[in-house]
LUMVEXLO-82661 format. One record per residue (C-alpha): y, z, x. Coordinates in steps of 0.5 Angstrom, whole numbers. Each point is the difference from the previous one (the first is absolute). Layout:
N
py	pz	px
Y	Z	X;
...
//
This chain:
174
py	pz	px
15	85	-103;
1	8	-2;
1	1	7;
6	-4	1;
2	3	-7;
-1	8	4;
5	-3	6;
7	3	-2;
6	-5	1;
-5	-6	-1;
-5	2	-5;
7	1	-6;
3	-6	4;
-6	-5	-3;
-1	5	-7;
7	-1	-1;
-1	-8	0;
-6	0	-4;
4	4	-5;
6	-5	1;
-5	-5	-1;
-3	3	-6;
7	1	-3;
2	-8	0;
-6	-4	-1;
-3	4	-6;
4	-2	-6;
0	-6	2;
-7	0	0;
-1	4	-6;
5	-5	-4;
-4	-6	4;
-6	2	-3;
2	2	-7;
2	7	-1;
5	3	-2;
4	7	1;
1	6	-3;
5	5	2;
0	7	-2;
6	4	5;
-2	-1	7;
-6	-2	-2;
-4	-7	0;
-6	-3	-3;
-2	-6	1;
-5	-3	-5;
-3	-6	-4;
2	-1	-7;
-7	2	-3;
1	7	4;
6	2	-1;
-2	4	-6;
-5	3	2;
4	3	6;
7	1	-5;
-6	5	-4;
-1	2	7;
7	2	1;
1	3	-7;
-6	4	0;
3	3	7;
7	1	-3;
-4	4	-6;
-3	4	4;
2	2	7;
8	-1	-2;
2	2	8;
-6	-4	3;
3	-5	-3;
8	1	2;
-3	1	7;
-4	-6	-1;
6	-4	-3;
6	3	4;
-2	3	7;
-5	-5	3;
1	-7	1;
-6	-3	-2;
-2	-7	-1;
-7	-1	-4;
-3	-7	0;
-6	-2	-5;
-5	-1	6;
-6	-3	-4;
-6	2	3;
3	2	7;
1	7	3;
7	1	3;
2	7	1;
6	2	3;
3	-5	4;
6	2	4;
1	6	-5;
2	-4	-5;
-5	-5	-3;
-6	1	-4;
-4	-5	-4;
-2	2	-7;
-8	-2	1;
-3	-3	-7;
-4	6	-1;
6	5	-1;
1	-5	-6;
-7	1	-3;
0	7	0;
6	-1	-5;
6	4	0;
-2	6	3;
-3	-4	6;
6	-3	1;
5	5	-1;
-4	3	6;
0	-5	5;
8	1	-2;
0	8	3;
-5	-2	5;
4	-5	3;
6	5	-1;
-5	5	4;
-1	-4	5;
6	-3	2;
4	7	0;
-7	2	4;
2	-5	6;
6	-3	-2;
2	-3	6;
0	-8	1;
-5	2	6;
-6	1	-3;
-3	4	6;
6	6	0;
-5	4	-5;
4	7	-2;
-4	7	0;
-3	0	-7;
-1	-7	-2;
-7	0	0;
1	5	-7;
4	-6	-3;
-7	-3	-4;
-1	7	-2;
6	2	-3;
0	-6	-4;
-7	3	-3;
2	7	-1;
6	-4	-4;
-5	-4	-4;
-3	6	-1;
6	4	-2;
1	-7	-5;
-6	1	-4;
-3	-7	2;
-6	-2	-2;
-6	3	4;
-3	-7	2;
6	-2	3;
1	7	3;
-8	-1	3;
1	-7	2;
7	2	4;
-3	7	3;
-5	-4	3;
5	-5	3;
3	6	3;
-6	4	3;
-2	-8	4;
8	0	2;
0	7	3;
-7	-1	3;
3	-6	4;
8	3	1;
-2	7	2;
7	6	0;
//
C-alpha cells in the first residue's frame, strides 16, 4: 500500500479521500460511541467523560509551562485528538492522533507530552499523504525529548521517553 502513496498524482488522490473520510465519519463516531468534544482554538479533543479532566490538567499544565507550544498548538495546527483507549494511531493524514491510555497514566506531564508530541510530528510531516517525508522529520520525536528536557519533567518519564526514541530512530533511520 505505501507504494501507491509514493505514486505522485494517485498516492495525494487516495490520501486525500482517507482524509475526507476521516473528516466526515469521525463525529459521528465519536458522538455514537459516547464522547463528547472539546475545542481549544483550532484544536480538537475527542474524549470520554471519565478522561476529560485528565487531559484538561494536560492541556493546563502545557499552557503553564511552554505558553507558545501552546499557541502554536491551539492556534497554528489543525489537529484532531481522539481518546483511542488501547490503540496506536499516529499521525493519520497529518491531522489525527489517538491519545493512547498510557499518556493518561503518566498524569499531566504524559499528557501534555503527547500533545507537543503530535504538535512535532504533524508539523514534521504535515501532508495528507503521509508518505511526502520532509528533510529532518526524523528529528521530531528528539525535539520533543530536549523540550522535556528544557521543561524539567520528571526523570522516569524522561527515560521512559528517551528509550522510546532510540527504538524509533533505529527503525527511521535520517
Amino acid at each position: 500500500m505505501k507504494v501507491i502513496f509514493k505514486i505522485p498524482i494517485i498516492g495525494d488522490f487516495i490520501a486525500f479521500l482517507g482524509y475526507i473520510f476521516l473528516r466526515l465519519t469521525m463525529p459521528s463516531a465519536c458522538l455514537l460511541s459516547g464522547m463528547q468534544r472539546l475545542r481549544y482554538g483550532t484544536l480538537i479533543v475527542w474524549t470520554p467523560q471519565n478522561k476529560k479532566d485528565a487531559i484538561v490538567n494536560g492541556l493546563e499544565l502545557l499552557r503553564a509551562c511552554d505558553p507558545e507550544m501552546y499557541r502554536r498548538l491551539t492556534s497554528k495546527q489543525h489537529l484532531i485528538i481522539v481518546y483511542s483507549w488501547k490503540w496506536k494511531m499516529a499521525n493519520a493524514c497529518g491531522r489525527f492522533f489517538g491519545l493512547h491510555e498510557r499518556y493518561i497514566e503518566m498524569g499531566d506531564q504524559g499528557v501534555a507530552m503527547f500533545f507537543v508530541q503530535s504538535l512535532s510530528l504533524s508539523e514534521a510531516c504535515p501532508s495528507i499523504n503521509q508518505s511526502k517525508r520532509l528533510p529532518g522529520d526524523h528529528m521530531a520525536l528528539r525535539n520533543v525529548l530536549d523540550w522535556m528536557h528544557s521543561q524539567s519533567f520528571r526523570p522516569s518519564l524522561i527515560e521512559s521517553y528517551h528509550k522510546v526514541v532510540e527504538k524509533w530512530e533505529q527503525k527511521h533511520p535520517a
